[in-house]
Structures are given as C-alpha cells and as structure tokens.
C-alpha positions in Angstrom: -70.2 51.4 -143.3 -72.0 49.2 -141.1 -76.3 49.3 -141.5 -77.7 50.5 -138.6 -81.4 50.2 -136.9 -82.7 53.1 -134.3 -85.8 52.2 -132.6 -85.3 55.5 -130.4 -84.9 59.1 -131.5 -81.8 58.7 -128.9 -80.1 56.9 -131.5 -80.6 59.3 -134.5 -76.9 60.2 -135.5 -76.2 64.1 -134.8 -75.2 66.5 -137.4 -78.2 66.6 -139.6 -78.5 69.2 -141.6 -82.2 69.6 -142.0 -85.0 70.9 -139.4 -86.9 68.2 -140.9 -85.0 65.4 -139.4 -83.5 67.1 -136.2 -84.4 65.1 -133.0 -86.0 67.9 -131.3 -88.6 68.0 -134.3 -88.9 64.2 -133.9 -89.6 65.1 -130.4 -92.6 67.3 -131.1 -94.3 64.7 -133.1 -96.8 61.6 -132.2 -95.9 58.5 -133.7 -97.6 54.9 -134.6 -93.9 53.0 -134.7 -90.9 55.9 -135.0 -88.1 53.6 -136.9 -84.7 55.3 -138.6 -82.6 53.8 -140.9 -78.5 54.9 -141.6 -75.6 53.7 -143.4 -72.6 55.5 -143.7 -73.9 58.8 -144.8 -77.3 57.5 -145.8 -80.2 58.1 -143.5 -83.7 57.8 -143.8 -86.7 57.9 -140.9 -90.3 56.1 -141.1 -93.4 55.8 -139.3 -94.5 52.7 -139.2 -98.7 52.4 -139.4 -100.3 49.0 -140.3 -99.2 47.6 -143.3 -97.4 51.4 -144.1 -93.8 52.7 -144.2 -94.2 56.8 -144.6 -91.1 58.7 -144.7 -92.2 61.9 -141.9 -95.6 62.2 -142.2 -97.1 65.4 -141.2 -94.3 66.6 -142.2 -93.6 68.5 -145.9 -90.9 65.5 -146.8 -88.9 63.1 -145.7 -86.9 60.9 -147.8 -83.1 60.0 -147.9 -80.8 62.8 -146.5 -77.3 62.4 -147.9 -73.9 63.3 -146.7 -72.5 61.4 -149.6 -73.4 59.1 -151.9 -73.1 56.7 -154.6 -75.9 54.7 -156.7 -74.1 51.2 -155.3 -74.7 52.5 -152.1 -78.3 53.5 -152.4 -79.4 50.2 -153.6 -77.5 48.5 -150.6 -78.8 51.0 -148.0 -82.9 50.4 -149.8 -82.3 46.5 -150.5 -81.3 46.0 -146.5 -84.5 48.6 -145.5 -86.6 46.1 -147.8 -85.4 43.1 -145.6 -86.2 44.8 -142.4 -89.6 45.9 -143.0 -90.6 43.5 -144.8 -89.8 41.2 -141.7 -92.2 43.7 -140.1 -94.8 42.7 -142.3 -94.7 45.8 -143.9 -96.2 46.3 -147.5 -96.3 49.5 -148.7 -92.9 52.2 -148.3 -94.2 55.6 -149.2 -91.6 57.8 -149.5 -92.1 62.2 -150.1 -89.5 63.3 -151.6 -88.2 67.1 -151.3 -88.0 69.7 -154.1 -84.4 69.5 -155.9 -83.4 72.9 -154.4 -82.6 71.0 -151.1 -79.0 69.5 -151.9 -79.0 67.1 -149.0 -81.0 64.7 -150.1 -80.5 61.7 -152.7 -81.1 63.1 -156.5 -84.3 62.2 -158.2 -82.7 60.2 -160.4 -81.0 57.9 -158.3 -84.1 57.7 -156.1 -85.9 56.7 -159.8 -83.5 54.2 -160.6 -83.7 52.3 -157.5 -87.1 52.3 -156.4 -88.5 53.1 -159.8 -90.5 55.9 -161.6 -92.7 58.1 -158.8 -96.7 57.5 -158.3 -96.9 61.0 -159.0 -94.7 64.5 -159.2 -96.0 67.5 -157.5 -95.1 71.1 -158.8 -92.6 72.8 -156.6 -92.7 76.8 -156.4 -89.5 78.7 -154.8 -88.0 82.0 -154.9 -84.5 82.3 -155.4 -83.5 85.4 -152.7 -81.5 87.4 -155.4 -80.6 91.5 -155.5 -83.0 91.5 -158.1 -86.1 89.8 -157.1 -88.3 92.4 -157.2 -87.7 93.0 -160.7 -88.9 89.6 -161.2 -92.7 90.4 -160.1 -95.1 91.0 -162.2 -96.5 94.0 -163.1 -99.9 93.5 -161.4 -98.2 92.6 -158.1 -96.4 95.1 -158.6 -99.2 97.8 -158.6 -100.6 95.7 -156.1 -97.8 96.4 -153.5 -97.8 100.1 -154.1 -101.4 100.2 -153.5 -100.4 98.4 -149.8 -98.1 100.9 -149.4 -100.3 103.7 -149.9 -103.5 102.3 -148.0 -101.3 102.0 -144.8 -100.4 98.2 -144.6 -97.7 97.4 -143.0 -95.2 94.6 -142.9 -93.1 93.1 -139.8 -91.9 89.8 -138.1 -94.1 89.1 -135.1 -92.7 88.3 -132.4 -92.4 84.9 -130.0 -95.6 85.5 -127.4 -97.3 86.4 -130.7 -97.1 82.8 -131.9 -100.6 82.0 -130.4 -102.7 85.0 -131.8 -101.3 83.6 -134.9 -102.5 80.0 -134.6 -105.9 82.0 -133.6 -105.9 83.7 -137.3 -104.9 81.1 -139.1 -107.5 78.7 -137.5 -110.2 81.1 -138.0 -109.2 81.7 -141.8 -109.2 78.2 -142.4 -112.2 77.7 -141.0 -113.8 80.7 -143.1 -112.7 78.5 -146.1 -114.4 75.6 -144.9 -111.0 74.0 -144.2 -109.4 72.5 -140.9 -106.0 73.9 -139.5 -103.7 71.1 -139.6 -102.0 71.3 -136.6 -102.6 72.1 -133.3 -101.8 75.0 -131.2 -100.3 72.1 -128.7 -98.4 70.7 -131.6 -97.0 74.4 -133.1 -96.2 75.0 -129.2 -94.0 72.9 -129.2 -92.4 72.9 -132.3 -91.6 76.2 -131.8 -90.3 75.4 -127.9 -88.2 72.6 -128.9 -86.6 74.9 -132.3 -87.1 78.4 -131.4 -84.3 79.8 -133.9 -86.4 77.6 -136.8 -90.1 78.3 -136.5 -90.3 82.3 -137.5 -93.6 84.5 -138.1 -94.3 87.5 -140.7 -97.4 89.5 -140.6 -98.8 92.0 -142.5 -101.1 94.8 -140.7 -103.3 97.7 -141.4 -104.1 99.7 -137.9 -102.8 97.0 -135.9 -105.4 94.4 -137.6 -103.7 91.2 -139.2 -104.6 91.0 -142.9 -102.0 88.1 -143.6 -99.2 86.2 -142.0 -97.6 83.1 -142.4 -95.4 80.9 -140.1 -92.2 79.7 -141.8 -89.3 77.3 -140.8 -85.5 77.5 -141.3 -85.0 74.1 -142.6 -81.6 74.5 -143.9 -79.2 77.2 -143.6 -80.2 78.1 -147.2 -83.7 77.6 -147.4 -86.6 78.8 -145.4 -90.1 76.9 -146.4 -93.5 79.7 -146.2 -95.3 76.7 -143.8 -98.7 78.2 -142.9 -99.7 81.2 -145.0 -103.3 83.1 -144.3 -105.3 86.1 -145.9 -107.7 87.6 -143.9 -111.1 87.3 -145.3 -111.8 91.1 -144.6 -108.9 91.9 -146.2 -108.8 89.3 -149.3 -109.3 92.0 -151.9 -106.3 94.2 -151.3 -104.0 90.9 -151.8 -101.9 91.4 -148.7 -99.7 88.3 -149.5 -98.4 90.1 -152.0 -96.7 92.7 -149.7 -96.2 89.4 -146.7 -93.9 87.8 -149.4 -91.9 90.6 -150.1 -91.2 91.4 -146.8 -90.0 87.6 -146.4 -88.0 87.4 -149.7 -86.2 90.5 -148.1 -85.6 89.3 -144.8 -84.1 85.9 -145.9 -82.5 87.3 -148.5 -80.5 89.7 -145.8 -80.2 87.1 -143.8 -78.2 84.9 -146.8 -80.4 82.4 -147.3 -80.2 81.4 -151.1 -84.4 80.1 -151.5 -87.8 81.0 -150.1 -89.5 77.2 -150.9 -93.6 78.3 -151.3 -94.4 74.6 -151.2 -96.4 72.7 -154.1 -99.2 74.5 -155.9 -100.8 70.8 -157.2 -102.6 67.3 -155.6 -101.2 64.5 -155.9 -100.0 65.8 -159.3 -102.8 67.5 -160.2 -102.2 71.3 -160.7 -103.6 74.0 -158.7 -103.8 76.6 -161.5 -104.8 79.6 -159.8 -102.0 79.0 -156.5 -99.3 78.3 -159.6 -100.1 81.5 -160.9 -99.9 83.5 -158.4 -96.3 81.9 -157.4 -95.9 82.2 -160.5 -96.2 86.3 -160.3 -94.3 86.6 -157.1 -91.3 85.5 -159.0 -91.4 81.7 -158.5 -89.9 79.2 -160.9 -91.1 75.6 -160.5 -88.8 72.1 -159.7 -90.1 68.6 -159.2 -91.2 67.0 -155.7 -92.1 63.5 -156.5 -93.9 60.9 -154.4 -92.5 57.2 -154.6 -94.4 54.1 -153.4 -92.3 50.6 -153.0 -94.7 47.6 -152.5 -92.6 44.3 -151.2 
C-alpha cells in the first residue's frame, strides 16, 4: 500500500463513491494549490492556500473517504500527509468532516484519536426516507401542508433549462435577506454540466409562481444533501418548505435512497435554534459533523 502524491485531478484514483470527491466536481471548481493524498483505500484531497491545508473548501465536507480501514493505517496515511505539507511550509490542516450517516468516510472516533478532539461539532439534521415519515411530522407541519394543499400550491421537480430561473430566485431571496448567493450561476453551470444525473431541482408553485425550491445533489447512492433551499419572500407565511420537503422526502425515498442530509442548523458549533426546530418538525434527528484543525 504504497503512499501516493497527485498534483493533477488526472491522477485522482477512479471509483469514488461520493459526488464530493468525483473528478468532474474537482473540475468545476477554482483552486489556490489542488493536492490529493491516497494510500491503499485511504484518500483525502486539499487546497492548498498560504500557510492552509482545507479539506474541499466550498464544498459541504471533505475529509478521509474510506474503502477500508484500520486505526494503524490512519495514523500512517496522516503521519506521511504531516511530512509532505509540512515540507510545503504548511501550518494549519483544516479538515470538515461529514455527518456519520455517510459510511464512506473514516469514523469520528478514529479521526479523534489521531488528529485529536475537533475545534468544534456542528449539529447535523437528516431525514431518514422511511414508509412512515410522514407520521413523523409534527402536527403544525402537518396542518400546514393541508393548508398548501388546499390554497393551490403545488409541488414538482423542475426541469434542466429551468436550472437558471432557479439560480435567479435564489439570488434574489438571498438578497431580500441581506445575504449573498454563494455560488455563481457560472459555477452551478457547470456543476450541473459536468454531473447532470447529481445536481437535481424541486419547486414548489402556486399559479405558476415559485414560492420555494431548493437544488439538491446525489452525493452517494443513498443520500441526497437539500444544497440551496429558498422561500419566497411573498410567500414566507404559508411555509412552502414544508410542502418542498415532502415532495423531496417522497421522491428519494421512491427512488431508494435511505437519507435526505438538511445540512447543519449551527455556526461553528453554535446552534441555530429556530432552523433546528423546524428540522426538527419535518422529522429530522440530529448526528455530529465535526471540524478538526491540525497545526505542525
């Protein structure tokens, strides 16, 4: 199990499992210094910025994907990435772990014993895609659904030349919130060129108006993440996400995908309360997505 150096997304080994480190998503991304490590079935990727090692940024997580693993080979694989970058005069490894629902990727605890306890732990919200999720929502979503229904909103999946009028919406109710869009229409573009099976979109309509949508990405075969969600500003009070959700949780879930990942509902630790409550009432039971720093 020899330790291995790529310099080029050419030399990323094929077969991995997640969108998150497929080479067309490396492709669709700008880098500062694109460096991946491997080792037998060990594999980690970096950007390399200053005196930084982060593990995918701008993208949800990174961290170690795994096709097997042991704890002696962990610390082999992390003392040898140590050496290297450290050689690059690197200081600082940050490293964003996933939620423990994606089973590809080193455990937590391994991670923890070899690089040490995490800066901080974000909360995690998923839905597991189950024949009975709907009796899982709570009563007040639950009214608020039927009142959806009633008023005329309507759910579908939008299709591909819709992808822009989405990226419209979503920029303008960020922008309504005082808030940037963090990606580009260029950038989504091509995302969605490069992986068109992976990059999906869900809207939710009332006389052909959007009220909410949200993009969302096939990362494994199992779990789909809800990637850029939006309410309408003019539609705010009628809770459209509610009904946008649903319609997701049931076309993953007929598609047999096991989790609907809704992303962390804290900062850097910090909870949101009002996000983790409304997960919370869509059905969502919370996991661990810690952030580890390593300084050489």
């Amino acid at each position: 199990m020899s330790f291995q150096i790529h310099n080029s997304i050419h030399g990323i080994p094929s077969g991995m499992s997640t969108t998150y480190y497929h080479p067309k998503y490396f492709e669709s991304q700008d880098y500062n210094e694109f460096i991946v490590y491997s080792q037998g079935g060990l594999f980690i990727a970096f950007d390399l910025d200053g005196e930084k090692a982060i593990s995918i940024p701008r993208s949800p997580f990174g961290s170690v994907l795994k096709q097997k693993e042991s704890i002696e080979e962990l610390e082999s694989f992390f003392e040898k990435i140590r050496v290297d970058l450290k050689a690059k005069s690197i200081k600082e490894v940050i490293i964003h772990h996933p939620s423990e629902i994606y089973e590809s990727y080193a455990s937590i605890d391994w991670l923890t014993s070899v690089l040490g306890e995490p800066v901080y732990t974000d909360i995690n919200q998923s839905i597991a895609l189950e024949e009975n999720f709907s009796e899982k929502l709570h009563k007040m979503q639950k009214r608020k659904l039927d009142s959806l229904i009633n008023e005329g909103f309507t759910f579908r999946k939008m299709e591909d030349h819709e992808f822009e009028t989405a990226h419209k919406f979503l920029k303008v109710c960020r922008q309504a919130q005082g808030l940037q869009i963090n990606i580009s229409w260029e950038q989504l573009n091509k995302l969605k060129q490069n992986l068109p099976e992976r990059y999906e979109c869900f809207g939710v309509f009332r006389e052909e108006k959007i009220s909410a949508l949200c993009i969302t990405v096939r990362v494994t075969d199992r779990i789909a993440y809800y990637f850029l969600p939006a309410t309408s500003p003019m539609f705010r009070n009628q809770s459209p996400m509610v009904m946008l959700i649903v319609g997701i949780v049931d076309y993953y879930r007929k598609n047999n995908f096991s989790f609907l990942d809704l992303g962390v509902s804290s900062i850097h630790g910090k909870p949101q309360d009002t996000l983790r409550m409304f997960k919370e009432r869509m059905g969502a039971t919370e996991s661990q997505k810690p952030t580890f720093r390593l300084h050489l």
